[in-house]
N, C-alpha and C positions, 0 to 999 in steps of 0.2 A: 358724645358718649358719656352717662353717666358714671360717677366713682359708684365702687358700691363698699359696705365693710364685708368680706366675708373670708373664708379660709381660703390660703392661697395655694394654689399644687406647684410645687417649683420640682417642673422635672430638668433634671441635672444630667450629664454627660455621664455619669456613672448610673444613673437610674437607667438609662437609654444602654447602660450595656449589661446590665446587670437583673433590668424588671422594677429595683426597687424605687419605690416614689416617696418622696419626703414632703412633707404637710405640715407646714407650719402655718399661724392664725394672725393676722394684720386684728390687733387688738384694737388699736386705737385707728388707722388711717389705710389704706390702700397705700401700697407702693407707687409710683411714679409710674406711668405709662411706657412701658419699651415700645419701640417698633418693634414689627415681623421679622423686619431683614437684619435689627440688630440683635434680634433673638437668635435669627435662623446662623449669624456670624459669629457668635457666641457658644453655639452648642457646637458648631464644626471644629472650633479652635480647642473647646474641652474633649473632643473627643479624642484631634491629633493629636493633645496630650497626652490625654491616655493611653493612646499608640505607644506614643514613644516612651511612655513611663512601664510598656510591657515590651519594650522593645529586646532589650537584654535578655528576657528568660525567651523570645521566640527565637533572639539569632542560637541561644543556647539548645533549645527544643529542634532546631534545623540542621544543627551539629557542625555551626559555622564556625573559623577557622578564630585564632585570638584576635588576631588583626584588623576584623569585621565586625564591622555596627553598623544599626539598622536605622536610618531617618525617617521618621512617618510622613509622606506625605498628603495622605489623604485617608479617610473614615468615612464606615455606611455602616450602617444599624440598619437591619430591614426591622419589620413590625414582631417576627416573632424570637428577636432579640439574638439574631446571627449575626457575629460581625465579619466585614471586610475591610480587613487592615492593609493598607499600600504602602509600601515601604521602599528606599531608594537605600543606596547601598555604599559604605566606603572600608576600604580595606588600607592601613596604616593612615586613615585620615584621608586620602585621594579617595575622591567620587568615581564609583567603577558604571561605566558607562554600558549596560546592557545587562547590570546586575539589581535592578528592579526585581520586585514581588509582590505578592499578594497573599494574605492569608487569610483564612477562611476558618471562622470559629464558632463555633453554638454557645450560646449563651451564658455555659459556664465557665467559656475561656479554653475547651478542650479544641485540638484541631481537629476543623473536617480534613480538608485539606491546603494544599502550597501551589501557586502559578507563581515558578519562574520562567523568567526573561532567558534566563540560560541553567543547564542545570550543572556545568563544567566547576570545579573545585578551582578556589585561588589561591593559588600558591606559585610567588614570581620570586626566582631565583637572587632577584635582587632589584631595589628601589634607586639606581642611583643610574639616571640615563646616559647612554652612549652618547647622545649628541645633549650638549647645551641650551638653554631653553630661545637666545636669542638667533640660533640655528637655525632650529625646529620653527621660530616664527618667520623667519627669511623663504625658510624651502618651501611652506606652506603659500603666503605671499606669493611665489613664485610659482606654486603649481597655479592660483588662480591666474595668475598674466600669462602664464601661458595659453589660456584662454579665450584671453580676447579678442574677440572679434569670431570667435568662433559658435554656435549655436548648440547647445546637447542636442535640441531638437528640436525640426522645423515650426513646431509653435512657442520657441522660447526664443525669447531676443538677446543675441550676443554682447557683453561686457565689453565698454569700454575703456575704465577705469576699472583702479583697483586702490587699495589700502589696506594694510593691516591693522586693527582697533588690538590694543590691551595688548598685552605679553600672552606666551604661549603657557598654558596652567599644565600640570603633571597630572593627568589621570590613569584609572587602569581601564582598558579595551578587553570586550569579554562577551562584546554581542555576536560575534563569529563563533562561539565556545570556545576560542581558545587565548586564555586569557594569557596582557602582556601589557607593561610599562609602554604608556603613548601620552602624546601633547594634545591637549585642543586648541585653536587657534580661531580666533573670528578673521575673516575678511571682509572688510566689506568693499563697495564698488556701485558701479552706474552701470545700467544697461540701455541700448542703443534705444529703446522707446520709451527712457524716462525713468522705468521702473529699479529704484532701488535695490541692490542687491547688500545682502549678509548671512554671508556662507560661515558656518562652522565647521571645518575641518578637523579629523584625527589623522594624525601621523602617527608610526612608528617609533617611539623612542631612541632604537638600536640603530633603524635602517633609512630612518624618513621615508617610507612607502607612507602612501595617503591610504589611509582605511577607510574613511568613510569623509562624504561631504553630503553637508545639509544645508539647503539654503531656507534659510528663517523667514523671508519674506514668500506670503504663497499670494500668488495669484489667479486671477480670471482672465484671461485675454476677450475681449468680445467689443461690439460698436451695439453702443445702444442708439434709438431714435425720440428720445425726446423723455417726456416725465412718466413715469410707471403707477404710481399710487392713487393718481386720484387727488378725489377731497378726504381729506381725511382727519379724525382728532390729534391734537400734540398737545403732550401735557410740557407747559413752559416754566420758567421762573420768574414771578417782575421782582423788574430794576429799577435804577433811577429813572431809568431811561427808556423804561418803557417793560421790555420781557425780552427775555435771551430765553435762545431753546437748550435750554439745560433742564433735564428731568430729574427732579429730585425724589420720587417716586420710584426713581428705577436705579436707583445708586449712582445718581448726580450724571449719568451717561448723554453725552453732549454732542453738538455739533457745530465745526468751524469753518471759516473761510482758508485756503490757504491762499488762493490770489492768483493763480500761476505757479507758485512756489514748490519747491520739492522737499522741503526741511521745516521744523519749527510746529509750534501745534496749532499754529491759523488763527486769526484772530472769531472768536462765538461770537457766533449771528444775534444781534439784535434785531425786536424792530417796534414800534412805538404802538401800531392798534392790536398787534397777537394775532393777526392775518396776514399770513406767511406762502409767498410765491403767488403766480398766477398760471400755473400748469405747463409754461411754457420754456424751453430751456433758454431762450434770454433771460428771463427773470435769474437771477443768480438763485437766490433763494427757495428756487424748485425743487432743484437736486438738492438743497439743503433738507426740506419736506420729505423727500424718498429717504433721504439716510436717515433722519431722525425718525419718522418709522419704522422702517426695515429694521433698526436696533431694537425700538420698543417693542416691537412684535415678535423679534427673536428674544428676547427677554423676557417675554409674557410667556410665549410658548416653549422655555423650560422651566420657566419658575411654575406655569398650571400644569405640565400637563408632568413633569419629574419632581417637580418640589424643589430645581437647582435655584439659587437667589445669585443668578449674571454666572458668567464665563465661567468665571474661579471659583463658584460659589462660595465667594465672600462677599456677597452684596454692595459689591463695587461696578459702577459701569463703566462701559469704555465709551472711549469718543471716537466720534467720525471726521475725519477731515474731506471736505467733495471741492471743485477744480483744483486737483492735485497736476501741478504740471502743465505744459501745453502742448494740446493734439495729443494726448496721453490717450490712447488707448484701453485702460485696464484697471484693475481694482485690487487691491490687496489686503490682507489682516496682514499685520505685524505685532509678536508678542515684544519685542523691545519697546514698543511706546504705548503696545497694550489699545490700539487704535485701528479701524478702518480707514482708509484713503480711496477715492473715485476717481479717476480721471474725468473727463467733457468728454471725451473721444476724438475722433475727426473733428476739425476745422472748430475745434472748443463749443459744438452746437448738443453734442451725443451723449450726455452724462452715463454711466455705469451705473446709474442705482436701482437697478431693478432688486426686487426682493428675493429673491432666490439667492441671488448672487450674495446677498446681505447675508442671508442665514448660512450660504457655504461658506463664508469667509470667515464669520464671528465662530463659527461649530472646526475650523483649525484650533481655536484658543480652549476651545471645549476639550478638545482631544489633545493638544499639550496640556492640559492640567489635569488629566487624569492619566491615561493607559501611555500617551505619549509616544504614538504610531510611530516607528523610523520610518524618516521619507524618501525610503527606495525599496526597492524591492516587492515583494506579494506584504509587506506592512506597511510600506507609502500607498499602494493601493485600496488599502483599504483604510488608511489616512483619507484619503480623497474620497473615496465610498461614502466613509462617514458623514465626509458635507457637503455631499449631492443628497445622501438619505433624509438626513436633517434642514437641508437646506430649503429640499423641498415639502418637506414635512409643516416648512414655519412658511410656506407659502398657502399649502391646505388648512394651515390654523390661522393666518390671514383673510385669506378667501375672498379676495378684493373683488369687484366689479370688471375694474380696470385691466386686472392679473388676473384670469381663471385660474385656479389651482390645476395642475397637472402633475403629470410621470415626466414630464421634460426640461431641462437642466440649460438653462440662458437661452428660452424658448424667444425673447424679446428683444434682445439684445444683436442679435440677427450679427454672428461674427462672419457666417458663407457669407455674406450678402445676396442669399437668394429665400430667405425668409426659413431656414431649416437650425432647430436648435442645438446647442454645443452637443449635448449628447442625448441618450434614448436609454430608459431604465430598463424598460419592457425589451429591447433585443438589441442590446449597446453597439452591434455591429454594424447597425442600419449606418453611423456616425464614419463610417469605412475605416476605423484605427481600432476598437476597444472590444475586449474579447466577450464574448458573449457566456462562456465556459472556462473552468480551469483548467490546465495542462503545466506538463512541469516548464515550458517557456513563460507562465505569464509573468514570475517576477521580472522579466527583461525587457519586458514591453516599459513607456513611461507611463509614471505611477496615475496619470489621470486615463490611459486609458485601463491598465491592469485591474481599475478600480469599477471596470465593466461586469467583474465577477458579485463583486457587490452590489452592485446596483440592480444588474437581474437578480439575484438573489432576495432584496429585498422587495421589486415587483414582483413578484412571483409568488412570496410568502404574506404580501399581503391581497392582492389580489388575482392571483392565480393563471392561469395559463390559456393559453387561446387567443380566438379573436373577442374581441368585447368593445365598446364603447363606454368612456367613466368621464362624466363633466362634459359632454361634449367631441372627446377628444377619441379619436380611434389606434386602439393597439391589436396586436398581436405577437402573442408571447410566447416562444418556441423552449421546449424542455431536452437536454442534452441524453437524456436516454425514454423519450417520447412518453413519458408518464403526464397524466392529467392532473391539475392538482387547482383546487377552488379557493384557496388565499382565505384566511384567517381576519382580514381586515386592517387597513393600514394604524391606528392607534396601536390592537397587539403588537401587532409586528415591529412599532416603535417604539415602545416597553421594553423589547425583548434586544434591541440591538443597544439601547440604552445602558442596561441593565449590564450588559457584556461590556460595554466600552469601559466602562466606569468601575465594575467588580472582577471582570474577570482578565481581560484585554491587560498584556503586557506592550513594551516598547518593541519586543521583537516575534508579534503576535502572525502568525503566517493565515492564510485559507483555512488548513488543516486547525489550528488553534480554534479558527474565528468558527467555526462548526461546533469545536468542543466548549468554547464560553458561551454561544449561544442554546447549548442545550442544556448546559448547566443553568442558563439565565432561565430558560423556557421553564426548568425543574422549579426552580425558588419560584416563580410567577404563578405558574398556572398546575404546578404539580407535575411527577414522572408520571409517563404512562396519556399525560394528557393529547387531546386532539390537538393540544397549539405546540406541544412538545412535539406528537408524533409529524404536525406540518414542518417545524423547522427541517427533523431529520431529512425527509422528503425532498424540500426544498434544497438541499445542498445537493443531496443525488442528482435534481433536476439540472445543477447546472457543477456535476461530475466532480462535484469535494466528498468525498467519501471517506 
């Protein structure tokens, strides 16, 4: 690409919230060449700035208490210069867990309006815990061992071990609305098929009641049968030694060996001609091929089709580790090493890298760094919703030979062993655990299958209801109060659940919530009043969130 001399537009984080553009003239030389993605990590970080440097007059405008300041953690400019400001929350310095927000402003800085996480006032009669913090980390410690060996549920593998990582830190608890002095405490642990565990627990300050546990490592349980992708391009790096599959293209986002190994970040694959695997799962470096795909292609399909530049949109990639473990069954994201991990499966022949499963698990780190779903409840479900949505969303932006795109969720991966996939968008009950509708039982289902409301919700709002055939594949998709309805098209529809995750979606974002972000998504997108507006309404009716 030629230099040229000519005026340059340097739109600035203030331009982007403000309209105004500044023009200055490169007299003598062209500036030096930025990338996109050190552009696009540059405008994100002036913006959080700017958050935060308006942070004081909105906790002031919200009528927040003296004791509360507001942390920016994330910024969106739409086009006609609205902002959405996300903010996380501490009251005397302690991070209040479940006091996230969002603000919503027109371009002069006036508010439209506020999503909080909770709307409860913080005022705690006192900062100085009943129990000691080395207490609070022992009881917690001790709620998980008493654990072991036990299952939450018949698809989750029992702990064997256990450990306590770091001291217990002093936070305020306020995702229930009713705010009060708690610990958080990580534990972490083994679980009986390999898989890693790191629970973060809240206790009680006063009482040591556990308020809430979260386990950080998410998983896919499933048996794949061999290599999923194909022939396929990777973009590599050479070395001395030939080319490592490290993509520098995609924020350096990479792939290792671990060996067997359960720890450590694997040694990256080299290999001397830049002809990588031979389709077969002896070849080690097959599954290496599915994983570094399955990222680049999840990476491709938010950076084209949302403008995000990787996970964090910080133009950073993550790395994939593939034979995690041995006879490991399963796949996980973890945001602590900011990494995928694959098991082989049975008898170390069955790698886990199908693509789907790649986009559900990298679209967990999506949604912790923005709305930040709790994982339980009607908001873990719709944590999980999210990256069966997206998951297979970056399979249809894929569109392999190998993978037909579908409505079906680890269609490959064959975990029945009778060739039936993990779950079904079009009427998630076919799967015999996941609700097909909402009721006020469904937070108590677990969160992968509560996450059935979501998922018909989003077959349905993009492709509509009935029987039909799409790619090949035959659904039939039943509506909770027998209305018709002809689906908007899966791209809208993926704009519109986007748009919510990211602007509107809080940490303690319920059914009822995820109807009212998606209709405000649907408004900024396509206009009130619109047919893609009046489908989402519809669509929620259909499957009884009203």
């Amino acid at each position: 690409m030629k230099r040229k001399l000519a005026a340059v537009a340097v739109l600035s984080a203030t331009a982007l919230l403000t309209g105004v553009v500044q023009v200055s003239t490169a007299a003598q030389a062209a500036p030096s060449p930025v990338s996109p993605a050190a552009q696009a990590a540059q405008q994100r970080a002036d913006l959080i700035a700017l958050a935060n440097g308006q942070a004081g007059k909105v906790a002031h405008a919200l009528a927040l208490g003296g004791q509360e300041q507001l942390v920016a953690k994330d910024a969106l400019v739409d086009a006609d210069g609205t902002r959405h400001l996300r903010y996380e929350r501490t009251f005397a310095g302690l991070p209040v867990l479940g006091g996230d927000l969002v603000v919503h402003q027109k371009a002069d800085g006036s508010v439209i309006s506020v999503d909080k996480a909770t709307g409860a006032q913080l005022a705690l009669p006192s900062l100085t815990p009943q129990i000691p913090a080395d207490k609070a980390a022992a009881q917690a410690t001790g709620a998980v061992q008493s654990t072991i060996g036990i299952a939450a549920d018949e698809d989750e593998s029992p702990l064997t071990e256990v450990h306590q990582t770091g001291a217990a830190k002093l936070v305020v608890w306020a995702t229930d609305g009713a705010p009060r002095l708690a610990y958080q405490t990580t534990v972490e642990g083994l679980r009986a098929d390999g898989t890693p565990s790191s629970q973060l627990l809240v206790t009680d300050a006063a009482s040591g009641q556990v308020l809430s546990t979260h386990e950080q490592v998410r998983t896919a349980s499933g048996t794949g049968k061999g290599v999923f992708v194909g022939t396929v391009p990777l973009t590599t790096t050479q070395v001395s030694s030939g080319f490592s599959l490290k993509d520098a293209s995609r924020g350096g986002q990479s792939t290792s060996d671990l060996k067997g190994r359960t720890s450590g970040s694997g040694t990256l694959y080299t290999d001397a001609d830049n002809a990588w695997g031979d389709g077969t799962a002896s070849n080690g470096q097959s599954a290496a091929v599915d994983a570094q795909f399955g990222a680049a292609a999840t990476w491709d399909f938010y950076k084209n089709t949302f403008g995000r530049s990787g996970i964090r949109n910080d133009g950073v990639g993550a790395a994939s580790r593939v034979h995690y473990g041995k006879n490991y069954v399963n796949a996980f994201w973890s945001d602590t090493c900011f990494c995928m991990s694959y098991g082989d499966g049975a008898g170390n022949t069955h790698p886990l890298t199908e693509i789907d499963v790649a986009g559900h698990e990298m679209t967990h780190g999506v949604t912790a760094a923005t709305a930040n779903l709790n994982y339980s409840g009607e908001s873990g479900g719709l944590n999980e919703g999210t990256s069966d949505i997206f998951g297979t969303m970056v399979e249809w932006y894929a569109n392999l030979a190998t993978d037909k795109p579908d409505y079906l969720i680890g269609e490959q991966i064959d975990l029945n062993g009778n060739g039936t996939p993990l779950r079904y968008m079009d009427q998630p009950s076919k799967d015999g655990r996941s609700a097909d509708y909402w009721s006020s039982s469904v937070g108590s289902l677990d969160v992968h299958y509560s996450s059935g409301v979501a998922n018909h919700f989003f077959y349905l709002l993009a492709e509509g209801s009935g029987a039909k055939t799409i790619n090949g594949v035959n659904y039939n998709s039943p509506t909770y109060n027998g209305s018709t309805l002809a689906g908007i098209g899966r791209d809208k529809a993926a704009q519109i659940w986007y748009k919510a995750l990211t602007t509107y979606f809080t940490s303690t974002t319920n059914y009822a919530a995820a109807r009212t972000g998606t209709l405000k998504a649907a408004t900024d997108l396509y206009g009130a009043g619109s047919a893609e507006y009046n489908a989402v309404a519809a669509t929620w009716a259909a499957v009884n969130v009203n």
